[in-house]
N, C-alpha and C positions, 0 to 999 in steps of 0.2 A: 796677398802675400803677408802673412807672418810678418814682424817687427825681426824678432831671429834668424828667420830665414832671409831676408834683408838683408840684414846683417850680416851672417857668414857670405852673401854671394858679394857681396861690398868688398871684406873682408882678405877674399881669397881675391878676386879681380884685382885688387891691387898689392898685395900683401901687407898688410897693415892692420893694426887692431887697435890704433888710436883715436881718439875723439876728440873734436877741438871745441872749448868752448866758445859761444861767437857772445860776447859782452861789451858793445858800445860803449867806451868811455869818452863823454864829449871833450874832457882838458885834454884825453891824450890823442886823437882823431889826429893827423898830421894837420895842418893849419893848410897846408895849399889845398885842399878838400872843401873849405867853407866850414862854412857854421850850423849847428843843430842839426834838425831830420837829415835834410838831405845829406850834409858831409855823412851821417851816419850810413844812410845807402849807400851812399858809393863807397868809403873805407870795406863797409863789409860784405858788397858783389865783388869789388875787388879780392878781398882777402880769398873769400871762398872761390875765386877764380884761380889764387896761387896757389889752394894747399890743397884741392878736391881730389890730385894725385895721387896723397899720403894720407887722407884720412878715410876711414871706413863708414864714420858718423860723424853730425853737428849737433849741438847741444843749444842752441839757444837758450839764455839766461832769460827770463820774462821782465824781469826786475828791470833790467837795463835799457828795454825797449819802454815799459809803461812810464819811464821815467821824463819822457819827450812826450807823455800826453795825449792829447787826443789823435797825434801825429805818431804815437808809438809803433801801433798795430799795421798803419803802412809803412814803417820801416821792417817791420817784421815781416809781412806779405813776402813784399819784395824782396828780401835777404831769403825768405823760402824760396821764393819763384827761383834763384840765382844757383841753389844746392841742384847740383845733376839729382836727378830722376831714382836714380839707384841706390842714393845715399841715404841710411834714414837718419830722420831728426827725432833725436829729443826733445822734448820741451820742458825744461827745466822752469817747473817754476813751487815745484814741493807746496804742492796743493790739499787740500784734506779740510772736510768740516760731514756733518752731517749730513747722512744718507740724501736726501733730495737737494742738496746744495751739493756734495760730491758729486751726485750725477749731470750736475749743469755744470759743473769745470771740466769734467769727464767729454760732455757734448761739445764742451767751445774748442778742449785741446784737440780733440779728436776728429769729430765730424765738422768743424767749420776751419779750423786750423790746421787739419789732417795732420798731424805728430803721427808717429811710429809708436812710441814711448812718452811718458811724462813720468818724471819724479812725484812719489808721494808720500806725503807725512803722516806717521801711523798713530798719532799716540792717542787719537778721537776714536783708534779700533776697528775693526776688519771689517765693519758696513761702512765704514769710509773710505777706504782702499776698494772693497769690490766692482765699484761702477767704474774707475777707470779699467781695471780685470779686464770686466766685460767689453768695455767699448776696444780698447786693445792693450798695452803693457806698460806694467807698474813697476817701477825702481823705487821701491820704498828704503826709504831712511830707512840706516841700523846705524852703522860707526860711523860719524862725519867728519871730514877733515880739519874743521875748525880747531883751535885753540880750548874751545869752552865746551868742546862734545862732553868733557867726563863730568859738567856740572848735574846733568840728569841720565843720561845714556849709563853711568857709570854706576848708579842707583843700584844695590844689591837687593833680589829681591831672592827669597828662597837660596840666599848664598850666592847667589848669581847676576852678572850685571845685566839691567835691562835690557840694554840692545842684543843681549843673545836672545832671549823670549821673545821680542819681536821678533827675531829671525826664525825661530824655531814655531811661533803661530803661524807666522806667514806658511812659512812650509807644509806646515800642515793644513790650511786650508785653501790655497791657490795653486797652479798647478806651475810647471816649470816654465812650460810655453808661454807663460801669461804674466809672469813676476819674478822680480830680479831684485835686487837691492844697492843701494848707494854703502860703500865699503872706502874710507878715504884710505890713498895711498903712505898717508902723515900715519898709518897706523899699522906696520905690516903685523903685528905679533896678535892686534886681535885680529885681523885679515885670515891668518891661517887659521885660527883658532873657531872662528864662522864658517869659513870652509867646509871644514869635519859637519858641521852641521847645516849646511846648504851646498853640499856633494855637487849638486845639478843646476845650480844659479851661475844666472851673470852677474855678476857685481862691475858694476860702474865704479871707478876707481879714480875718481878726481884728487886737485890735490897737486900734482904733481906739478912742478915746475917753481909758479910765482911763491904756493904756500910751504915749500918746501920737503914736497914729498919726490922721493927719487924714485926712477922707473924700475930700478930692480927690486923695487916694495913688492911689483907687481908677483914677481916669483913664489911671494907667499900664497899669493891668491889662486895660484892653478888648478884646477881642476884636473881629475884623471887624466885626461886627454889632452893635456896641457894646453888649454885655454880658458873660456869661461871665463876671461879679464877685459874692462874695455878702458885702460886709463885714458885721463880725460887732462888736458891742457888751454890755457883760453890766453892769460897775459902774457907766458913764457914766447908765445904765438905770435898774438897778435898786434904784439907792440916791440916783437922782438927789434924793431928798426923803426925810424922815422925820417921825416920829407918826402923823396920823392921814390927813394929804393924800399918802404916799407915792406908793399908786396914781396919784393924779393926774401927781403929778410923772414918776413915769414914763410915761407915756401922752402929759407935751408931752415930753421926752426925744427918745421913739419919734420922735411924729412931727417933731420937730425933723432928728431924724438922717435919717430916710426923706425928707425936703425936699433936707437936702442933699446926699445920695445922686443922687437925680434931676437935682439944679442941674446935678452935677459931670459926670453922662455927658449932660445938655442941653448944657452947653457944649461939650464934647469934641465931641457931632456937629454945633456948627454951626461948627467951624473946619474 
């Protein structure tokens, strides 16, 4: 099965087109959980215990896991093993270097990590992007949600900013099924503006919540068919509460944001 196809049946099974990111923070992990790896397991079987209702995908952050060390990769195991079956994961870890080193991040995200998706960094060029392609689907960088995206993205090249020509390479040499792109919701005006020019992508739509991107950013981003959006939340989520009601609090979170997810592309299609 398709990373998309996944997706939509994720998707429609629960109504929802949100994506939560799963980010390990050890200071904020509630304290009656313990300390290091394992508080991190249990916080995050836990969480994804609460909110697997509301969300459609998990995005795991790689950064947050390798940060715990040689003890990373079994916290991430096991936070896989915990995601139901249906759901697919990202793995965010915006990977990219040179052809036979892409295709070994390619192999680890894919075939021994089994990801759906992983994020990829394009600016090493489209034989750096093609082996994740190949092994399964690519969300490559275009507008990030960051603060500092317009230090280079914003690069005028032929009158034009960079992150549109990435988007407009991409498009022309991957196919739809196979690549998508990272579009922060902190940016709806270039959101729409990418659009017109990746008609047929998903764009992953982080951003939202902690760094101050609001869900109805997402309404720029629609596609003909009004979807084509997967905003994506991780602190607003997973720290929405602490002590012992955590899980709870993430679970109204979830479904808070999954409400107004759906408000934003209901209204969009009934104008």
């Amino acid at each position: 099965m398709t990373f998309l196809t996944k997706l939509a049946a994720a998707s429609n099974a629960r109504d929802s087109v949100i994506c939560i990111g799963l980010d390990p923070e050890p200071d904020r992990i509630p304290e009656h959980l313990g300390r290091g790896a394992q508080a991190a397991i249990r916080f995050l079987r836990r969480i994804v215990n609460a909110t697997s209702d509301q969300a459609c995908c998990y995005k795991p952050n790689m950064a947050f896991f390798e940060r715990y060390g040689s003890a990373g990769l079994d916290v991430l195991h096991l936070t896989l093993q915990a995601i139901p079956d249906d759901i697919p994961v990202i793995l965010d870890g915006k990977r990219a270097d040179v052809p036979n080193t892409a295709a070994a991040y390619a192999e680890s995200l894919f075939d021994r990590l089994h990801a759906d998706a992983a994020t990829v960094a394009p600016y090493i060029g489209m034989d750096s992007i093609a082996p994740f392609v190949l092994k399964g689907y690519a969300l490559v960088l275009a507008r990030t949600s960051n603060p500092g995206a317009s230090d280079l993205q914003d690069l005028l090249v032929d009158g034009r900013p960079l992150y549109e020509h990435v988007v407009e390479r991409c498009v022309a040499t991957f196919p739809a099924e196979q690549c998508g792109f990272v579009v922060g919701s902190t940016y709806p005006a270039e959101a729409k503006r990418l659009r017109t020019l990746a008609p047929d992508r998903l764009f992953l739509m982080p951003g939202v919540g902690a760094q101050g991107g609001a869900v109805s950013a997402i309404t720029a981003a629609l596609d003909a068919r009004g979807g084509g959006v997967l905003p994506s939340a991780s602190r607003s989520i997973l720290y929405a509460g602490s002590g012992d009601g955590f899980e709870k609090a993430a679970a109204a979170a979830a479904l808070a944001l999954r409400q107004q997810a759906n408000d934003a592309r209901g209204a969009a299609a009934a104008r």
